[in-house]
C-alpha positions as CSV (number, residue, x, y, z in Angstrom):
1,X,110.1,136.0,83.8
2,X,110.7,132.1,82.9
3,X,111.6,130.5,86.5
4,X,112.8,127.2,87.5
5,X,109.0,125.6,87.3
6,X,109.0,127.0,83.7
7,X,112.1,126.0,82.8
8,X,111.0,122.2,84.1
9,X,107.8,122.4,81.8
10,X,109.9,124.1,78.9
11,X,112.6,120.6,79.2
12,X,109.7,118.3,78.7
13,X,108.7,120.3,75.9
14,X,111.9,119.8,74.4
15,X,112.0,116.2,75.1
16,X,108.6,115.3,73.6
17,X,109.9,117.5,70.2
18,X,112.9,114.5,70.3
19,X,110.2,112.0,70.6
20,X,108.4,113.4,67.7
21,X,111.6,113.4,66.0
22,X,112.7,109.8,66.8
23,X,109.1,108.6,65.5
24,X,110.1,110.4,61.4
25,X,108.4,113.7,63.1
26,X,108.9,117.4,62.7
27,X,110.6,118.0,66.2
28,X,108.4,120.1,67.9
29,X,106.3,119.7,71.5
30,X,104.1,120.9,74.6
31,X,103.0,120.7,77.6
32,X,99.5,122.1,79.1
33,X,99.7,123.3,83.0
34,X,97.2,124.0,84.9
35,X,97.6,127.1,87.4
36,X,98.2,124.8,89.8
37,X,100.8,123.1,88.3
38,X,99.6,120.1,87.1
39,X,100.2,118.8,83.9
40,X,97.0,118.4,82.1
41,X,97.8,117.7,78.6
42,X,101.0,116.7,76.7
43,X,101.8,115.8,72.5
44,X,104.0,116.3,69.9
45,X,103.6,117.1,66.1
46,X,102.1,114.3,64.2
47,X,102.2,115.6,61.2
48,X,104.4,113.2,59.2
49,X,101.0,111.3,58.2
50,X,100.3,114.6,56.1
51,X,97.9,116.3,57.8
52,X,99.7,119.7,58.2
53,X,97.6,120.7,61.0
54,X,98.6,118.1,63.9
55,X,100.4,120.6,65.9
56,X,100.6,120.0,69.4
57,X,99.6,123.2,70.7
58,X,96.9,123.0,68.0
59,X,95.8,119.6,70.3
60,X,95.9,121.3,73.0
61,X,93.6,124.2,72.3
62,X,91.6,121.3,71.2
63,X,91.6,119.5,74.1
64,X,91.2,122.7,76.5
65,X,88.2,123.9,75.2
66,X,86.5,120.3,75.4
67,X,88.3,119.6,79.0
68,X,88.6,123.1,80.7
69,X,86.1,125.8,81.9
70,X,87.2,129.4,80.5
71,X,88.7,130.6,83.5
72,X,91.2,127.6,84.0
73,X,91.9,128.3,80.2
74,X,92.8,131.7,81.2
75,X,95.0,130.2,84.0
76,X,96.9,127.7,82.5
77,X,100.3,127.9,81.2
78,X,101.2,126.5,77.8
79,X,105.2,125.4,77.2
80,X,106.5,124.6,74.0
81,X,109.8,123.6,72.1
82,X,108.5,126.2,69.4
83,X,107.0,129.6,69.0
84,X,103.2,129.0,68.2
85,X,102.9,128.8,64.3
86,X,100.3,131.4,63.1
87,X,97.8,128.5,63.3
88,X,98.2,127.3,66.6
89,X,98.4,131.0,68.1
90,X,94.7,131.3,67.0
91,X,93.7,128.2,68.3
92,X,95.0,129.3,71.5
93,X,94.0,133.0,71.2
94,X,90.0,131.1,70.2
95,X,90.3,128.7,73.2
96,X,91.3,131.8,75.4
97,X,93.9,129.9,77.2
98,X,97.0,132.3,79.0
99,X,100.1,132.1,79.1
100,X,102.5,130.8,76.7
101,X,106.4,130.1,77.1
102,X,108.5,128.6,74.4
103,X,112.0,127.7,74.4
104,X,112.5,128.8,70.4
105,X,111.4,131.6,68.5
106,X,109.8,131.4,65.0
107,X,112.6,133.9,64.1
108,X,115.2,131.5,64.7
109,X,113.4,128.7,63.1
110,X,113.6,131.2,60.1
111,X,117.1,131.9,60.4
112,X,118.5,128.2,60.7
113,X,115.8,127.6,58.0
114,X,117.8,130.0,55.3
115,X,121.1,128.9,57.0
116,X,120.4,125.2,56.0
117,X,118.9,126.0,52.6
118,X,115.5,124.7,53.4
119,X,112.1,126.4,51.3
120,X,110.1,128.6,53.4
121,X,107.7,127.4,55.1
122,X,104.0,127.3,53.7
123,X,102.8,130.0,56.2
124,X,105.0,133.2,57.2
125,X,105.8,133.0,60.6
126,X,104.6,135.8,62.7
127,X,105.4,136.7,66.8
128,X,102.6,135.0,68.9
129,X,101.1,138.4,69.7
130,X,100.9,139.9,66.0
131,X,97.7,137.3,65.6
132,X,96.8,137.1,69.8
133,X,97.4,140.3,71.6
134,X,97.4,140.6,75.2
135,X,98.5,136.8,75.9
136,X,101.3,137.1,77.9
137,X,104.3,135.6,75.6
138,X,108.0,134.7,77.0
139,X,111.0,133.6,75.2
140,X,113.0,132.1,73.8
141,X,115.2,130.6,76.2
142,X,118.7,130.2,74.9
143,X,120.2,127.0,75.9
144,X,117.0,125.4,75.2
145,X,116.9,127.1,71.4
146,X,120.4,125.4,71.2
147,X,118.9,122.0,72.2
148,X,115.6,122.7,69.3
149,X,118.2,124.2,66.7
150,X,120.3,120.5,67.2
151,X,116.9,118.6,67.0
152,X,115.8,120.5,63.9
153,X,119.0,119.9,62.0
154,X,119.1,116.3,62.6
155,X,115.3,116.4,61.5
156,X,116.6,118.5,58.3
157,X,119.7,115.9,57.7
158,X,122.0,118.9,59.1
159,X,123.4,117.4,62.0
């Protein structure tokens, strides 16, 4: 259940996906929190250089396995703007951190994908637990989705 700490983690997550966008970026962001609640780690995409693989929950499987013991990987809490791309889920599921809550699903990313017109994407997105089962997956979050769906139009000259 997403609670008002969550929903805290999930709004910085969103506003580092509008700092991605206001620097030419795909909208999306993260946070990484420690099962204490500290904020450990924080990006957004970075992938307008054309490296496709500068996710930020990508960089922060990256930066967990080189920062974190296993079991505060297993602890921690990861909150993003977006559903984990297939990609990033891995990373995650191979850096065996917990918990992931995301304001948007990769479903509706789809569906205001077709609604706009835009080309699929290069890989087919997939639920976070078809490629990690057993992490413990919550959202999306609605009035957050609303506030991604707005960032991703005006990313996609839609809005």
């Amino acid at each position: 259940m997403v609670d008002e700490t969550d929903l805290r983690h999930l709004r910085r997550a969103v506003e580092l996906a509008a700092v991605a966008l206001e620097k030419g970026d795909e909208p999306f962001g993260s946070v990484l929190v420690g099962a204490d609640g500290e904020v450990l780690f924080e990006d957004h995409n970075h992938v307008a250089g054309g490296d496709g693989t500068r996710h930020p929950e990508f960089a922060i499987a990256r930066w967990s396995a080189n920062h974190m013991s296993p079991e505060e990987r297993a602890e921690a809490t990861v909150y993003t703007s977006g559903e984990h791309c297939p990609m990033c889920a891995a990373a995650h599921g191979w850096a065996g951190l917990g918990r992931i809550v995301y304001a948007s699903s990769s479903a509706q990313l789809v569906s205001w994908s077709k609604e706009w017109g835009l080309p699929p994407a290069p890989v087919r997105a997939l639920p976070i637990n078809e490629v990690v089962p057993g992490v413990t997956v919550e959202g999306p979050v609605d009035f957050l989705a609303q506030e991604v769906r707005a960032l991703q139009a005006r990313f996609h000259g839609r809005g």
